[in-house]
N, C-alpha and C positions, 0 to 999 in steps of 0.2 A: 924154302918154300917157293914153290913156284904156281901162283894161283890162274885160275880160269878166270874169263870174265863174271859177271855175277849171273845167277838165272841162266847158267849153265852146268853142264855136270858130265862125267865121264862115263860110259856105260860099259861092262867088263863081259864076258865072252856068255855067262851066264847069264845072265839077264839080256845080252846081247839075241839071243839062241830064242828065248821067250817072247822077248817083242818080236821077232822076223815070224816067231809060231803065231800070234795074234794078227801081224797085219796081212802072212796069209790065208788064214782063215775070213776075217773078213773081206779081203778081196776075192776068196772063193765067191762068198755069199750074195757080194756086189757083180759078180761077171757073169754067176748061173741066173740071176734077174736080167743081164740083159746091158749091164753097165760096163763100158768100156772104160780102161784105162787110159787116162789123160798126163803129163806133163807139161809145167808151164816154167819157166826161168825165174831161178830164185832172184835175182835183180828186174826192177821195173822201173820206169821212169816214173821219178815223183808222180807227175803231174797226171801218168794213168792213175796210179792208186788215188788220187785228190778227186779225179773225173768221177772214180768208184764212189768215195766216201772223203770228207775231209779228215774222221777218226781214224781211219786206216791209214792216211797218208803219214798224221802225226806219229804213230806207235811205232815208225820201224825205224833203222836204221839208214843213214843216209852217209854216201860218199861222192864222188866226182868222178865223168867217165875224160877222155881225153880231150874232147872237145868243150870240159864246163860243165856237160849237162851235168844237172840232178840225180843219183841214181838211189835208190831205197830197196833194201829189203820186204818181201813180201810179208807183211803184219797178217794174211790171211790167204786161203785160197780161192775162196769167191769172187774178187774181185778180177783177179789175172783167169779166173776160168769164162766170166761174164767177156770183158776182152777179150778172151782166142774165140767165143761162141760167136762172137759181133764181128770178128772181122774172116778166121781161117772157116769157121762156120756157117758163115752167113745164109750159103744157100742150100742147109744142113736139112733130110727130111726129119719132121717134129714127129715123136719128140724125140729129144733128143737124150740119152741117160747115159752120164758120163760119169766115171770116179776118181780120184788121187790117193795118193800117201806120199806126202813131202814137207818138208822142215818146213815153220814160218817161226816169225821172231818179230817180239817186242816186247821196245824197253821199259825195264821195271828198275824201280829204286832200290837200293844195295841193302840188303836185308828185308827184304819187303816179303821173303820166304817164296813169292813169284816165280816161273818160267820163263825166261825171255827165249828161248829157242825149245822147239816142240815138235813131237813131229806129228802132222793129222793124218788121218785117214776119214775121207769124206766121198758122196755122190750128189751130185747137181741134175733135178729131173726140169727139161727144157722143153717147154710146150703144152705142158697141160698147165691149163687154168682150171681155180678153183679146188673144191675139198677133196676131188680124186687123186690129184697130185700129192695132196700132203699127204694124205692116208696113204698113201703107196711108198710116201719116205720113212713114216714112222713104222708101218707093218716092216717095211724091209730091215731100216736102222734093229726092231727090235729084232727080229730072227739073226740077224749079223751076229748081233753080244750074245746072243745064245749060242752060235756057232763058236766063238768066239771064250767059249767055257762061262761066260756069267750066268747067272741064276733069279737075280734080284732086282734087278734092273726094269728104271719105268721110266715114264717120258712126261715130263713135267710139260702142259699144253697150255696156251694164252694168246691174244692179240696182240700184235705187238702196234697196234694201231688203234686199241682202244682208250687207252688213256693220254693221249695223245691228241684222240678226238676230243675227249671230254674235258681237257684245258680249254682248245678251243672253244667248245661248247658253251661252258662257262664263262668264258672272256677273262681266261686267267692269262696278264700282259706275259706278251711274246718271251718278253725277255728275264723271264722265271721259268718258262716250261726246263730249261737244260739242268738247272738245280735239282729243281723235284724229279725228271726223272733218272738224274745219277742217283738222289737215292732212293728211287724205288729199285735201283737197277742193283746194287748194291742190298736191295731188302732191308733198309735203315727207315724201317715205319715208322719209330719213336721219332726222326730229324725230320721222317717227311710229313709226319701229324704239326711238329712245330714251325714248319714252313707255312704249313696249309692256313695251320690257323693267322699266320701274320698278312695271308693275303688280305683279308677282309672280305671274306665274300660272306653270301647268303648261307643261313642255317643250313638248308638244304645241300646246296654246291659245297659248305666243307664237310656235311657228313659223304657225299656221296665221292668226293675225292681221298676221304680219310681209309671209308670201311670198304670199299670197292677192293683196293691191292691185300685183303686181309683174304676173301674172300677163295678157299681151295678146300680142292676134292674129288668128288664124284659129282654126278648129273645133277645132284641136289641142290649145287651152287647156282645152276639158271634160276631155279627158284625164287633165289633168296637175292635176285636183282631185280630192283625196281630203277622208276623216276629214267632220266634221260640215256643210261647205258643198259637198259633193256634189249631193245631194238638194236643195239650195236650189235648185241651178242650174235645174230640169227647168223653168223657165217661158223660161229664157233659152236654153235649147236649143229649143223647141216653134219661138219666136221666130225663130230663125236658120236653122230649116229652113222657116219660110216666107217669110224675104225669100230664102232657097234657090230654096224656086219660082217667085218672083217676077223672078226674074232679078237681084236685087239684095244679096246676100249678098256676091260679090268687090267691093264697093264698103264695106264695115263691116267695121270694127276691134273684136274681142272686145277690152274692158278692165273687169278686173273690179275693181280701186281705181276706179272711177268714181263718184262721188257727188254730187248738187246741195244745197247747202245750206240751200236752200230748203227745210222740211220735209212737202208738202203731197204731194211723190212716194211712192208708192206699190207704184210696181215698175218693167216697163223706163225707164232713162234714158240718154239720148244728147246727145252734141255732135257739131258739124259740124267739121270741120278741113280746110288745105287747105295742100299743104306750102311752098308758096310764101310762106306769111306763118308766124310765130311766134305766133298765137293763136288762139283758138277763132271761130266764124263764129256760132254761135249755139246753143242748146241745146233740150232742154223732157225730156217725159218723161209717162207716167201717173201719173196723180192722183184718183184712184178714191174719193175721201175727201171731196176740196175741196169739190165743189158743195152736199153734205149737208149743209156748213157754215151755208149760207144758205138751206136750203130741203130739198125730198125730193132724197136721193142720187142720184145717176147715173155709171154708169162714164166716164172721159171720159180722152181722152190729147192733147198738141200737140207745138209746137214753137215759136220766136220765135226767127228768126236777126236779126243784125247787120248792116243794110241798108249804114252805111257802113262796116264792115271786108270785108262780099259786094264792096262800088268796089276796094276797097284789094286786096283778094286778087286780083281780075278784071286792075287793073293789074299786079301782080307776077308773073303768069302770062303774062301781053301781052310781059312785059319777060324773060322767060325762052324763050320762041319764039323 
């Protein structure tokens, strides 16, 4: 035996042949929009990915350049795209709509049945602010996986900045909020109803922290929010009456426990799902923050889906025909 590292795996000319049909199909779909192809270097120095996010920095892999520095593996592509937008970009006319397909990698625990190397295929839209932006990621994302032979495919939508507000809201102490939202992030309601309730707060505050992440579906869901994350919502309503006009709203799942724990989002976030398989297809979201990290601000939103669970889901859907 001669083994791989773990959350790795070898790909044979077959399946080879398939993924290269899937990522260019979607890069068809990303380049006749308007998106150009970007590369960034799968090594970065620690301390960009930390500037990005301090999750990111911890996930990847780290070694030594000749001089000492720190060097790390890219855990993702948004943060080294925010970087070449801040610095080769800078004086870039907006906006700006760029795309990839490139390995990133982190580490997961030995058996943990995880991917630590992966390869995404993503677009970064730079310069629109606001719901025109993201409706322009999700409408595109979804026509991609249809190009791309899926079928069944929806796009799970949420704030990823409202439950977030509403600890603070609440005065739930600083240093609980990274608990409760690993497990909302995780979707472990049952652990995050028994956190909730050992805060001790007001009747009110733990029903509205409990039933709030339950809460998914259609339009129906604004409804059925009251008390102080009403008013939060109106960015995520504006949002949903324009993938309304778009033709693209009966294809997104309102979920409002939705959160990435990546901290660099901003406001709407979304995943891809597809009911054929048991897990997500890819994510992203706005991050209106990130790019000012390294340079002058820019409103900026994406997406980076899972090129080999997009094969995985394509066959499970072949095999349900």
């Amino acid at each position: 035996m001669h083994p791989i590292p773990p959350g790795t795996r070898d790909v044979l000319p077959d399946e080879m042949s398939e993924l290269r049909s899937i990522s260019r199909r979607l890069r068809e779909a990303f380049e006749s929009s308007g998106y150009g192809e970007v590369w960034t270097p799968l090594l970065e120095y620690e301390e960009v990915l930390r500037t990005g996010d301090d999750a990111a920095a911890g996930a990847g892999y780290r070694m030594f350049d000749a001089r000492g520095q720190v060097l790390a593996l890219r855990s993702d592509m948004t943060i080294p795209i925010a970087r070449l937008v801040a610095t080769r970009l800078a004086g870039g006319t907006e906006p700006l709509r760029l795309c990839y397909f490139a390995h990133a990698y982190r580490a997961v625990g030995h058996g943990s049945g995880h991917q630590s190397e992966f390869l995404q295929g993503g677009l970064e839209l730079i310069g629109v602010a606001g719901q025109a932006g993201e409706a322009e990621v999700i409408e595109l994302t979804l026509a991609a996986l249809d190009a791309a032979g899926l079928a069944r495919h929806r796009i799970g939508l949420g704030d990823g900045a409202l439950y977030r507000t509403l600890l603070g809201d609440l005065e739930v102490p600083a240093e609980r909020h990274h608990e409760l939202l690993e497990r909302l992030s995780m979707r472990d309601l049952v652990g995050l109803e028994l956190l909730v309730d050992g805060l001790g707060l007001a009747p009110d505050a733990r029903d509205t922290l409990v039933r709030l992440p339950a809460l998914r579906g259609g339009p129906e869901v604004f409804d059925r929010v009251g008390g102080p994350a009403r008013g939060a919502l109106d960015g995520l309503r504006t949002l949903y009456a324009a993938l309304d006009d778009r033709g693209a709203a009966d294809r997104v799942i309102l979920d409002l426990g939705l959160v990435r724990m990546l901290g660099y989002y901003t406001g709407a976030v979304y995943e891809v799902y597809d009911p054929a398989v048991g897990f997500t297809l890819g994510g992203g979201g706005r991050y209106d923050e990130l790019i000012g990290r390294f340079g002058a601000p820019r409103p900026a939103c994406g997406i980076a889906l899972d090129v080999q669970r997009v094969h995985i889901a394509q066959a499970a859907e072949e095999g349900l025909r």
